[in-house]
Every structure is written in structure tokens, then in C-alpha cells.
C-alpha positions in Angstrom: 153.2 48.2 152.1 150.1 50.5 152.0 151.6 53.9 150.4 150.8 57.4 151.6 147.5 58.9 151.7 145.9 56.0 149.5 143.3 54.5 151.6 139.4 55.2 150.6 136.5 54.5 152.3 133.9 53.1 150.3 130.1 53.8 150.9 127.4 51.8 149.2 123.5 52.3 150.8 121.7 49.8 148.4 117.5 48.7 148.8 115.9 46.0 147.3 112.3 46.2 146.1 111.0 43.1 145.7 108.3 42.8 142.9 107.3 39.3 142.3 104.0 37.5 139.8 101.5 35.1 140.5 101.1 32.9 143.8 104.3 35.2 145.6 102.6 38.5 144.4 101.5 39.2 148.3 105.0 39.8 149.3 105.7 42.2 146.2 106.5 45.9 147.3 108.4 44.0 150.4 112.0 45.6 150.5 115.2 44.9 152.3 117.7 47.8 152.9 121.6 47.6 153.2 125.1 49.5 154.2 128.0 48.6 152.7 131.9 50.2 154.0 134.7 49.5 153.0 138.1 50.4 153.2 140.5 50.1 150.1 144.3 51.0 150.0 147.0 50.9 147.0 149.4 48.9 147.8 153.0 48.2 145.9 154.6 45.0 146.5 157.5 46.0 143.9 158.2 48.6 141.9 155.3 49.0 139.2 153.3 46.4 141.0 150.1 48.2 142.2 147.4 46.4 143.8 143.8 47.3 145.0 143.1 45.6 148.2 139.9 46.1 150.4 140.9 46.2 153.8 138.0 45.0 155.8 134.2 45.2 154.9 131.4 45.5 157.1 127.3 45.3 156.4 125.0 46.9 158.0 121.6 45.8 157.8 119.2 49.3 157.5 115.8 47.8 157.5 113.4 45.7 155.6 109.6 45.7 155.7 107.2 43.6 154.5 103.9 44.6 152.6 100.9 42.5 152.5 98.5 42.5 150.5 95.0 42.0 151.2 93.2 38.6 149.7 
């Protein structure tokens, strides 16, 4: 059972830059950005038995670009 007033929602923005050497150096400064939710409850199975357990998790994709470089 999920007890009382435990459930969270969890948040997470995350980007990732990329910044790569030699013959994939055209795609460096190329980033991809995400959003991450989540919703995590304590639950107790038996007394003294507490659990963390994410409820359902869903990603959003916020953007990504893609920076050439010339040559």
C-alpha cells in the first residue's frame, strides 16, 4: 500500500553538449535536450519494510540542434 502523503514528483531537465575530436569534430557544440518526471511513493509491504518505488516515468524530449561547422 502507498502510505499517506508520500508520493513525490521528480523533475530532472538534463542537456547534453556534445564535444567530440578529430574527423567527428563538425558535429561538436551539437546538443540534445531532455525532461525527465517521475512519480515516486513509499510504500510498506510489512511492518518495517519500506520500499521506494517509481510509479511511472515519462520523457520528454525538449530539443536538440545541430551545429556545423564550416570546412
Amino acid at each position: 500500500k502507498v502510505l499517506h502523503g508520500s508520493e513525490v514528483v521528480l523533475n530532472l531537465y538534463s542537456k547534453l553538449v556534445l564535444r567530440l575530436p578529430g574527423i567527428f569534430q563538425f558535429l561538436s557544440e551539437s546538443s540534445v535536450e531532455t525532461n525527465l518526471t517521475s512519480h515516486i511513493a513509499l510504500t510498506q509491504d510489512t511492518p518495517g519494510d519500506l520500499k521506494l518505488v517509481v510509479k511511472d516515468c515519462k520523457n520528454l524530449l525538449g530539443g536538440f540542434s545541430v551545429n556545423l561547422r564550416r570546412g
